[in-house]
C-alpha positions in Angstrom: 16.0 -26.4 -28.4 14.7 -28.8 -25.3 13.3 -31.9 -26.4 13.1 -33.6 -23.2 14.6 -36.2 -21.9 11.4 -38.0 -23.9 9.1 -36.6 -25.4 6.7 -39.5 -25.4 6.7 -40.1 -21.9 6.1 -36.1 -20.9 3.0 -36.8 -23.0 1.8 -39.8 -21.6 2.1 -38.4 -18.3 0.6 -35.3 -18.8 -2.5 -36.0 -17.2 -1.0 -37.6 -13.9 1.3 -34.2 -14.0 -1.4 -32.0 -14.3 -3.8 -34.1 -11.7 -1.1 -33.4 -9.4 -1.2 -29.4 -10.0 -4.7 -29.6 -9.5 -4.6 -30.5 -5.8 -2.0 -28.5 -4.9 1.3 -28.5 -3.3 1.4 -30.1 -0.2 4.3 -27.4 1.1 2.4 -24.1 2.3 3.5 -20.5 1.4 4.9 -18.5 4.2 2.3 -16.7 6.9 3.3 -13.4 5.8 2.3 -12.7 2.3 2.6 -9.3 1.1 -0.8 -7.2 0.1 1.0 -5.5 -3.0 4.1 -6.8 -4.9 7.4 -3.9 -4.6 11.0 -3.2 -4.8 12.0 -3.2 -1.3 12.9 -6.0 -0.6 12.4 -7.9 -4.4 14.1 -10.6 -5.8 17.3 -10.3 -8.0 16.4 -9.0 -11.1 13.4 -6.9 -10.3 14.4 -4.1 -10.6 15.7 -4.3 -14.2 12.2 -6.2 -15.1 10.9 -3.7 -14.0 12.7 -1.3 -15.6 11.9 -3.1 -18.9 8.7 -3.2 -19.5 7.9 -0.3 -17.1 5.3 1.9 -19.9 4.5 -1.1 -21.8 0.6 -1.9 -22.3 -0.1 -5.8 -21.5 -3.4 -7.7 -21.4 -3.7 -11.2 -19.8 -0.4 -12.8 -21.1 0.0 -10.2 -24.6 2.5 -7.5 -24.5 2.8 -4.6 -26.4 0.5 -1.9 -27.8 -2.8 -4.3 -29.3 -2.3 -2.5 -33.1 1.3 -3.8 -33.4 1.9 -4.9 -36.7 3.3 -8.5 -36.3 3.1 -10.4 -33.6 5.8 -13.2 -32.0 4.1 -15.9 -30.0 6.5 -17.7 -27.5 5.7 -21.3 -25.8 8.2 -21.3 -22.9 8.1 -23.4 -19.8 9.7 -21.5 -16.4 11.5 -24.7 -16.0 13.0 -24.7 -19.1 17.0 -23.2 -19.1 16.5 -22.9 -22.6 13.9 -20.6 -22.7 15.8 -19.1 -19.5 18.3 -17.9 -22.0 16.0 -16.8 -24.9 13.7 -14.6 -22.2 16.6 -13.1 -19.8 19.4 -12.6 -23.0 17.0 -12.1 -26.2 13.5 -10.9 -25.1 14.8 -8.1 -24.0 16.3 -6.8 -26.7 13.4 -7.7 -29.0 11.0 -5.8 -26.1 13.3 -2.9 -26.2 13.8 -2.4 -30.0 10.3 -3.4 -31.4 7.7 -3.7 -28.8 8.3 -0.9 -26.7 8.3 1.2 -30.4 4.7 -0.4 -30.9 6.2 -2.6 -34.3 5.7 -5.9 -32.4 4.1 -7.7 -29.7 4.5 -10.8 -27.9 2.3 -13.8 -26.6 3.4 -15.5 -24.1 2.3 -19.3 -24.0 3.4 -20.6 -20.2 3.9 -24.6 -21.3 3.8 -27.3 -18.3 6.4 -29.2 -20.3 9.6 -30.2 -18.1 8.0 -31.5 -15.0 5.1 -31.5 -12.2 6.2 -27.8 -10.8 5.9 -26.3 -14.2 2.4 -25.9 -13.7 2.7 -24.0 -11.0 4.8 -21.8 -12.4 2.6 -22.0 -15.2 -1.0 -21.6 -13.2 1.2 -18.6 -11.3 1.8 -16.5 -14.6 -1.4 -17.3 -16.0 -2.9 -15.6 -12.9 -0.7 -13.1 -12.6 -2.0 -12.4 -16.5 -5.5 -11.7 -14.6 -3.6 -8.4 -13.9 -1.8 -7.8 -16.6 1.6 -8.9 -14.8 2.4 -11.7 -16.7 5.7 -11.0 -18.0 6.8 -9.4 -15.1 6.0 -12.5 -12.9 7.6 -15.0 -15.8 10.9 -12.4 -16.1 11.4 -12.2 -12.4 11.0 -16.2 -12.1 13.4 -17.0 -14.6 16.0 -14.5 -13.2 15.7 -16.8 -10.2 15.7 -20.1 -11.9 16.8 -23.2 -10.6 18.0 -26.5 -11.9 14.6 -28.2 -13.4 12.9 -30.7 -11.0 14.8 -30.3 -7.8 11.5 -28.3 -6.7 12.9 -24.6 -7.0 9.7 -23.7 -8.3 8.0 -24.2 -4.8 4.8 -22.4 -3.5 7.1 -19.5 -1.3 9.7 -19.0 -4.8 5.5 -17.9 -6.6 5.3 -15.7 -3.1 8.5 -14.2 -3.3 8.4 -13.5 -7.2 5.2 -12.4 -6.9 5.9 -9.8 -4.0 9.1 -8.6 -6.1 6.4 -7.1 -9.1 5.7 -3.7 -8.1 1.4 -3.2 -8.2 0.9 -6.9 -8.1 -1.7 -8.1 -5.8 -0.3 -11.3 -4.2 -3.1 -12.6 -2.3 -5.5 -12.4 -5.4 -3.1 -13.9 -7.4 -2.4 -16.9 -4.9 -6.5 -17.7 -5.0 -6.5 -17.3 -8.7 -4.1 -20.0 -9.5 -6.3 -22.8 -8.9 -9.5 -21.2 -10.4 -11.7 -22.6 -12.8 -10.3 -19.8 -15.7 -6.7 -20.0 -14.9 -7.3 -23.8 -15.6 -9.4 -23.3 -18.7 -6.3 -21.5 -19.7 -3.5 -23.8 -19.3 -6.0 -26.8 -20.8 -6.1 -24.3 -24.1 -2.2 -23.8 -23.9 -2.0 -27.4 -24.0 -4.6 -27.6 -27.0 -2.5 -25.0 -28.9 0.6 -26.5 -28.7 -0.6 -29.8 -29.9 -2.3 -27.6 -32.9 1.1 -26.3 -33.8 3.0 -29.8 -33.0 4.6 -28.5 -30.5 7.5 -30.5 -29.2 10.0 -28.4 -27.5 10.6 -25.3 -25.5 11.3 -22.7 -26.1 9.5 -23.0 -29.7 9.1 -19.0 -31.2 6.5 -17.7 -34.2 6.4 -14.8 -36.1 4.3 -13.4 -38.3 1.6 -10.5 -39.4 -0.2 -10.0 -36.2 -4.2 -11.8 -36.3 -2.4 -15.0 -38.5 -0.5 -17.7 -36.8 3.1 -16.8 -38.2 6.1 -19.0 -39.2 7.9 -21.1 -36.9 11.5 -19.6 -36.1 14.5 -22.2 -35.9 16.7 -20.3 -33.4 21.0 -22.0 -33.5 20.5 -21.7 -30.1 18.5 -20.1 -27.4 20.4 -16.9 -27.8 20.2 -16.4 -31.3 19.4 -12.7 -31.8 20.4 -12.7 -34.9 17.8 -15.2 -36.5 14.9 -13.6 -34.9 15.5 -10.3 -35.2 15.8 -11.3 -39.2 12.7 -13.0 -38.8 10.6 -10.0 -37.1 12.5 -7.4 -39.8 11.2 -9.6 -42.9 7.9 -9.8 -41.0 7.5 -6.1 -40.9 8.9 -5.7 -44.0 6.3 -7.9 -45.7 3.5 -5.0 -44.2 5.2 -2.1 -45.8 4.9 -4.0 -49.3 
């Protein structure tokens, strides 16, 4: 798990972090931003997240059909290679095997946790949530991760990850991610994560879908093994 270099400090400085988010990146996307997000000339990865969640209902940053039976709730940060591994080697088999089937369904909490450009990777997904393309957004931008805080995560890498999701609409998505409900959004991600203490990324709960679930102690950020135990004890706890 990531616990930061210190935790106290990414506190303290959360609100000169997220003042600097506010205002914007002084380095300007490229002229030619695509209308609609596509294939042709995507990033690496986009086609298999496409291919993964292709069919799969999602609303604002949930995914999976809304009746799902339990529910795992994820606070990641793109920045984070931790949650890098658990989203590119484990979500996929956990989408694959139990949300695509309907047992299971994901929230995805986008974090500002490692440093100044997580939150706008963070205000990006969020907006890309406005339609319903959150995961593919986060999926594609952690295929294309780079080493946290050397500024990978820069206004064109949100252009080019958005233009690599098939349907998205990058324009609207580039004006949404410094509106008033994108940052109403990351202010409650911040709020919940302080609720639920919290203190590292990525940090996983399970439980019956409409409670807030048990916390999940992964060995390591590819740990299948521990959370597919904890979704099969969830379920199983419904058929009781």
């Amino acid at each position: 798990m990531l616990v930061g270099a210190a935790v106290v400090v990414v506190v303290a400085a959360f609100a000169v972090a997220l003042g600097i988010a506010l205002t914007g990146s002084s380095k300007k996307p490229a002229a030619n931003v695509p209308a609609v997000g596509s294939l042709a000339t995507a990033l690496p990865g986009a086609d298999e997240v496409h291919a993964l969640l292709a069919g799969i209902p999602q609303s604002g940053t949930r995914l999976g059909s809304p009746s799902a039976p339990v529910t795992l709730t994820e606070y990641v940060d793109l920045q984070c290679p931790y949650c890098q591994a658990f989203d590119t080697q484990v979500l996929p088999q956990v989408v694959t095997r139990y949300v695509r089937t309907g047992k299971v369904q994901v929230v995805l909490r986008v974090w500002a946790f490692v440093g100044p450009d997580s939150f706008r990777g963070q205000s990006a997904v969020l907006a890309a949530g406005q339609q319903n393309k959150a995961f593919d957004l986060a999926q594609v931008l952690y295929d294309n991760q780079g080493t946290e805080n050397t500024g990978w995560l820069s206004s064109q890498m949100v252009v080019s990850a958005a233009a690599s999701v098939p349907g998205l609409r990058v324009p609207q998505l580039l004006a949404a991610q410094s509106s008033a409900s994108v940052h109403a959004q990351a202010a409650s991600v911040d709020r919940l994560a302080r609720t639920d203490g919290v203190r590292s990324t990525p940090t996983l709960f399970v439980g019956k879908s409409g409670t807030h679930g048990s916390v999940v102690h992964l060995r390591s950020p590819t740990d299948t093994a521990t959370i597919t135990r904890a979704i099969d004890a969830a379920l199983k706890a419904q058929q009781a």
